[in-house]
C-alpha positions in Angstrom: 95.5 249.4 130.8 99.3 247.9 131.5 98.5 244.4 132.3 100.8 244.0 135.3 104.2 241.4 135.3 104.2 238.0 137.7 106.5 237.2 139.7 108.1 234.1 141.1 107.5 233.1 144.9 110.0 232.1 147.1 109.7 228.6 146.6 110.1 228.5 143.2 112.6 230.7 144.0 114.5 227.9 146.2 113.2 225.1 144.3 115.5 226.4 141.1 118.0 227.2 144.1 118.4 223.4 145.5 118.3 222.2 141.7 121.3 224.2 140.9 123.0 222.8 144.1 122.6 219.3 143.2 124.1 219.7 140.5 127.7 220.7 142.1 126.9 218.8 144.7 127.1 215.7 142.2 129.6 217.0 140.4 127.3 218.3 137.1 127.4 221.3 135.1 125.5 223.7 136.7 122.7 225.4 134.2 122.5 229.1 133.8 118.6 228.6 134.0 117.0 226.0 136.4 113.7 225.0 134.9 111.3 224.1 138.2 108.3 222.0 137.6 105.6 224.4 138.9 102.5 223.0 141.2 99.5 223.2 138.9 101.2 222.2 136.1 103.7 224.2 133.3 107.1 224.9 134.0 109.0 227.9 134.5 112.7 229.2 133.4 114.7 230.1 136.6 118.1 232.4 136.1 120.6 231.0 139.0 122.9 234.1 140.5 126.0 231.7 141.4 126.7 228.7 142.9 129.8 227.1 144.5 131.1 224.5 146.6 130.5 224.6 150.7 132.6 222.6 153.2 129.5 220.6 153.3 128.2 220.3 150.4 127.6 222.9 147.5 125.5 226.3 147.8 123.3 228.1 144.9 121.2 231.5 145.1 118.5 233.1 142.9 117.3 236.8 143.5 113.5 237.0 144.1 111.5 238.7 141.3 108.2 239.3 142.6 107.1 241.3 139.8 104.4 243.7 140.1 103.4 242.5 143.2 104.6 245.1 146.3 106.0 241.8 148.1 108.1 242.6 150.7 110.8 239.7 149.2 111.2 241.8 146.2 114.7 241.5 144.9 115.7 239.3 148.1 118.4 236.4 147.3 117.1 233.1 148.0 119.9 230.8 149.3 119.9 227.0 148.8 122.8 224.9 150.6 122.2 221.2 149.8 124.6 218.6 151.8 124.9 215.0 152.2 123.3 213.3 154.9 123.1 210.5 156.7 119.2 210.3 157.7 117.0 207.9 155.9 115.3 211.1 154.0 116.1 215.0 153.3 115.7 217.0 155.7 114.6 221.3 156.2 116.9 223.3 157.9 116.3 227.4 158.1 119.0 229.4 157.6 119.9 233.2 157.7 116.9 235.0 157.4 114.4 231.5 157.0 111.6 231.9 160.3 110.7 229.3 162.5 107.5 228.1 163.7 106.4 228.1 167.4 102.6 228.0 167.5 100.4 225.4 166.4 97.9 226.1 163.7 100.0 226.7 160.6 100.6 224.1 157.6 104.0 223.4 159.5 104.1 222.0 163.2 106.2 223.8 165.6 109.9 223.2 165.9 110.0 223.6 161.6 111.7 225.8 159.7 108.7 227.9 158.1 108.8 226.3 154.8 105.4 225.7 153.3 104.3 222.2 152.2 104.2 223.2 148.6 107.9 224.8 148.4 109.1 221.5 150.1 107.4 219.5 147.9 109.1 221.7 144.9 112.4 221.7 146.5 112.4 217.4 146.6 110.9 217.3 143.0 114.2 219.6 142.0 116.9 217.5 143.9 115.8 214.6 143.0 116.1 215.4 139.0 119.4 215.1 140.0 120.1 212.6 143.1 117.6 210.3 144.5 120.2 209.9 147.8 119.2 212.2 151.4 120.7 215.6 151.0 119.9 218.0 154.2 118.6 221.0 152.5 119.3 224.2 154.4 117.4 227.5 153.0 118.2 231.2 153.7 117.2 234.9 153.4 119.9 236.9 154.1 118.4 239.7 155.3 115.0 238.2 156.0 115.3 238.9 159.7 114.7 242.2 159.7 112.0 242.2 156.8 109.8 240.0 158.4 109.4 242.5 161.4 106.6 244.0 158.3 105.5 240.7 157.5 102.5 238.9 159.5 105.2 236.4 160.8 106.2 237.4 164.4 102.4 237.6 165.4 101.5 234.2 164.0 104.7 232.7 165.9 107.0 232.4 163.5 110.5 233.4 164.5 113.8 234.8 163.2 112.6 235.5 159.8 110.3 235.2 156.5 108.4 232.4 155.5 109.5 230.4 152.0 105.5 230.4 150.4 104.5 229.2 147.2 101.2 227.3 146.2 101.1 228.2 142.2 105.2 229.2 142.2 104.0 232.2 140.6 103.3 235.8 142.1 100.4 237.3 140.5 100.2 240.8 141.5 96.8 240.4 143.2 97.2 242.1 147.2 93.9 241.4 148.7 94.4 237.9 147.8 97.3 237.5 149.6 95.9 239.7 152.2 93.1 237.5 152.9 94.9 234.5 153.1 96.9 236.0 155.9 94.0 236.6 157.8 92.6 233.3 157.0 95.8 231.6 159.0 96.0 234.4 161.5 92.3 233.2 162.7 93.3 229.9 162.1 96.6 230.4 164.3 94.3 232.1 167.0 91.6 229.2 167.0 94.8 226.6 167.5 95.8 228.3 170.1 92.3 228.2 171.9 91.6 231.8 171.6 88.4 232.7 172.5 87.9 236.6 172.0 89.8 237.8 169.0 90.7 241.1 168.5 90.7 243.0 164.8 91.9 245.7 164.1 92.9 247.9 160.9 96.5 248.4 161.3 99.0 249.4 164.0 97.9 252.7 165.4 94.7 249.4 166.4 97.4 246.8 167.3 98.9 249.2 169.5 96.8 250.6 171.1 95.0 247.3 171.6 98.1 245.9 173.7 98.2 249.0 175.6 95.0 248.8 176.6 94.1 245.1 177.5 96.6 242.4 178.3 96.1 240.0 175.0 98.4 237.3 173.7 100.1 238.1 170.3 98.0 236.0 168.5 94.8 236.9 169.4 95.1 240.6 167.3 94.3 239.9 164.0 95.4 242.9 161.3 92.2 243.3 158.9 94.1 246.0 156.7 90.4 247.3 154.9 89.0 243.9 154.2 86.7 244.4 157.1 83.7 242.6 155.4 85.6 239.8 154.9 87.2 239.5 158.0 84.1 239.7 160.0 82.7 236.4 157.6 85.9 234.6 158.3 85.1 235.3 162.4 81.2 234.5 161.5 82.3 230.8 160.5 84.4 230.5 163.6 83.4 229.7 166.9 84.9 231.9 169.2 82.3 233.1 172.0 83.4 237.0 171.8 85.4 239.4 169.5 86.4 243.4 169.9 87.1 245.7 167.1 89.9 248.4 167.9 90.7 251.4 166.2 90.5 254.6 164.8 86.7 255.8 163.4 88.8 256.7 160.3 88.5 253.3 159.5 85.9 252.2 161.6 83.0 254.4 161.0 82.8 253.2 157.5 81.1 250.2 159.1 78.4 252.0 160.0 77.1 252.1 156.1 78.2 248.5 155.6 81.3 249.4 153.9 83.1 245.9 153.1 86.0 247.3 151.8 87.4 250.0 154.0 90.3 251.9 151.6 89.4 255.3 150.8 89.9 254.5 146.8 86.9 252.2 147.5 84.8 253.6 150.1 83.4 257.1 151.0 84.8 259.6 153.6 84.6 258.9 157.3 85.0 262.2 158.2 81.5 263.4 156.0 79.7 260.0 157.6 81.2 261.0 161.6 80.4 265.1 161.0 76.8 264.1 160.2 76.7 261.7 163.6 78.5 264.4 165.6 75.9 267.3 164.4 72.9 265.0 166.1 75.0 264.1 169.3 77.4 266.9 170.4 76.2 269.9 171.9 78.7 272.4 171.3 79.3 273.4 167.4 82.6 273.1 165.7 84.4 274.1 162.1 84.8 271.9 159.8 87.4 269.9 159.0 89.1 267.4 156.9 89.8 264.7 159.4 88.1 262.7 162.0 91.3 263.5 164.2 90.0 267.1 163.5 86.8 266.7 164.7 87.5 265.3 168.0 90.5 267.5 168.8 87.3 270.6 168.1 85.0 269.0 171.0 85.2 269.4 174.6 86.3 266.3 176.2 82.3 265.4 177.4 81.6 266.2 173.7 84.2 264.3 172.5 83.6 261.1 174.8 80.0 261.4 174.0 80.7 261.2 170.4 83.3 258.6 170.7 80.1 256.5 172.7 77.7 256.8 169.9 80.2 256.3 166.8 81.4 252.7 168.9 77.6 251.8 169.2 76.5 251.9 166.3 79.5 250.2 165.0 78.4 247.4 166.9 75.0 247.2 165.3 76.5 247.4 162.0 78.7 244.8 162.8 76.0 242.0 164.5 73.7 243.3 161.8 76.4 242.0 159.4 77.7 238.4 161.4 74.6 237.7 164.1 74.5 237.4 167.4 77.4 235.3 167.9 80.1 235.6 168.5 79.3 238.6 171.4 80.8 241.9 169.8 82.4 245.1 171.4 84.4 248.3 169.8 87.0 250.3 171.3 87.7 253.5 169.5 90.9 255.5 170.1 92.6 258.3 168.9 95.8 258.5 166.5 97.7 258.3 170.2 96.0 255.3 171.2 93.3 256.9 173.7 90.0 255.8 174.1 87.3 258.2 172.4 84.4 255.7 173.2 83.4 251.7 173.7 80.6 249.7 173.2 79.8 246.3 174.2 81.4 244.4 176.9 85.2 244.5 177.7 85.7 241.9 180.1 86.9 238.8 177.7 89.5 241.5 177.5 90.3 242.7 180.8 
């Protein structure tokens, strides 16, 4: 098997960036290749795109290689101006394309550009190999704006771009890592916030229809992707006093067998697990079919709902079978539009 390429993250990235910027800023050579001092130790071999002097101060980008890794920064240019200042220590500024933060429970307080701890660290440890005086350090993403719309970002509050991440300053093409660590801070975001009835859901068609439906805050709908098994531990070791599962029995039907891990290349047809529920429930027959979708769209609409009822049930016992009693769970099922096939539990945290 192809063993698959690393990447670099954005704040190695920006850390090779600020380096290169010192060095016109002092008036140095500026290297080809930065090479950035990463976190855990080793060092890594940075290619700077250009640099040149600012108004301000001097200016230096690298282009993102993420590797193998389907990171949405792929091939992004990381921008590093580095200036002069007059404060007692550097400062973080977000540029172009560099989010924001506005809610508490992240590794940066509100008000702060959205550039991790580690990155910052990185970024310091590269200027000063080159000037020990206050520099303000401004970073962008041109671009990043509009990518982060895909990106976790603008539900966990941060604003008017991407995030510059980074706690190895490598990418190792490794998704459900990553994944899980965005649902780690999205539960921590919620909890900060003083959230008390999360809601999970799968992907959009459950995010959408979730906001259509109740009147939630934005960071109370956490996106589980398929990594439902771990999600639901990650809510088990919290303490919030309810939480509601939305979304389509595509997905969430797999619960029913204790499937941890909902993607179909790892887990077995919904449609196979909801025909065999439907045959001991409904009471009209239908053909069958190669879709959930299809099976609902075959039964009449007291058929359907009474389908829809069961399927949300018994995705309830799977899932207090699976976390306890606590927190208090409910399910809302919907359709591909967003309409409710069935519920279970009770909806008023919600309402």
């Amino acid at each position: 098997m192809t063993q698959l390429r690393t990447g670099i993250t954005t704040g190695t990235c920006a850390a090779a960036a600020a380096h290169a910027a010192a060095c016109m800023l002092c008036g140095l050579p500026v290297p080809e290749e930065v090479v950035v001092a990463l976190p855990r130790g080793g060092q890594l071999e940075v290619s700077i795109r250009r640099a040149e002097s600012t108004p301000d101060g001097a200016v230096a980008t690298v282009c993102k290689d993420a590797g193998d890794d389907p990171d949405v920064t792929d091939g992004m240019d990381v921008v590093v101006e580095v200036a002069w200042s007059a404060a007692e220590e550097s400062t973080f500024h977000a540029g172009d394309g560099v989010g924001t933060v506005t809610k508490p429970g992240l590794q940066i307080p509100p008000g702060q550009p959205a550039i991790n701890p580690v990155p910052r660290r990185m970024i310091l440890e590269a200027i000063r190999e080159v000037t020990d005086r206050p520099v303000r350090v401004t970073v962008s993403i041109p671009g990043g704006c509009e990518v982060a719309q895909a990106t976790f970002n603008p539900r966990l509050g941060i604003v008017d771009g991407l995030s510059v991440l980074g706690t190895t300053g490598i990418v190792r093409p490794y998704c459900a890592r990553a994944m899980k660590a965005a649902i780690r801070t999205a539960l921590d975001v919620a909890s900060a916030c003083e959230v008390a009835a999360p809601v999970l859901v799968p992907g959009n068609i459950g995010a959408s229809a979730a906001t259509s439906l109740f009147s939630l805050s934005e960071e109370q709908v956490i996106e589980a992707g398929n990594l439902w098994g771990f999600v639901l531990d990650e809510v088990a070791r919290r303490s919030f006093p309810a939480v509601m599962l939305v979304g389509h029995p595509g997905k969430l039907a797999k619960l029913i067998r204790g499937d941890r891990d909902t993607h179909s290349s790892r887990s077995g047809r919904a449609v196979d697990l909801v025909t065999e529920i439907a045959a001991g429930v409904v009471s009209s027959s239908f053909e069958p079919t190669e879709t959930v979708e299809g099976i609902f769209a075959a039964l009449s609409s007291d058929d359907g709902q009474r389908l829809g009822e069961e399927l949300a049930s018994r995705i309830e016992d799977a899932v207090v079978q699976r976390i306890g009693a606590e927190p208090a769970v409910s399910v809302v099922l919907v359709d591909m539009a967003g309409n409710r096939l069935g519920s279970s539990g009770d909806l008023m945290p919600w309402q």
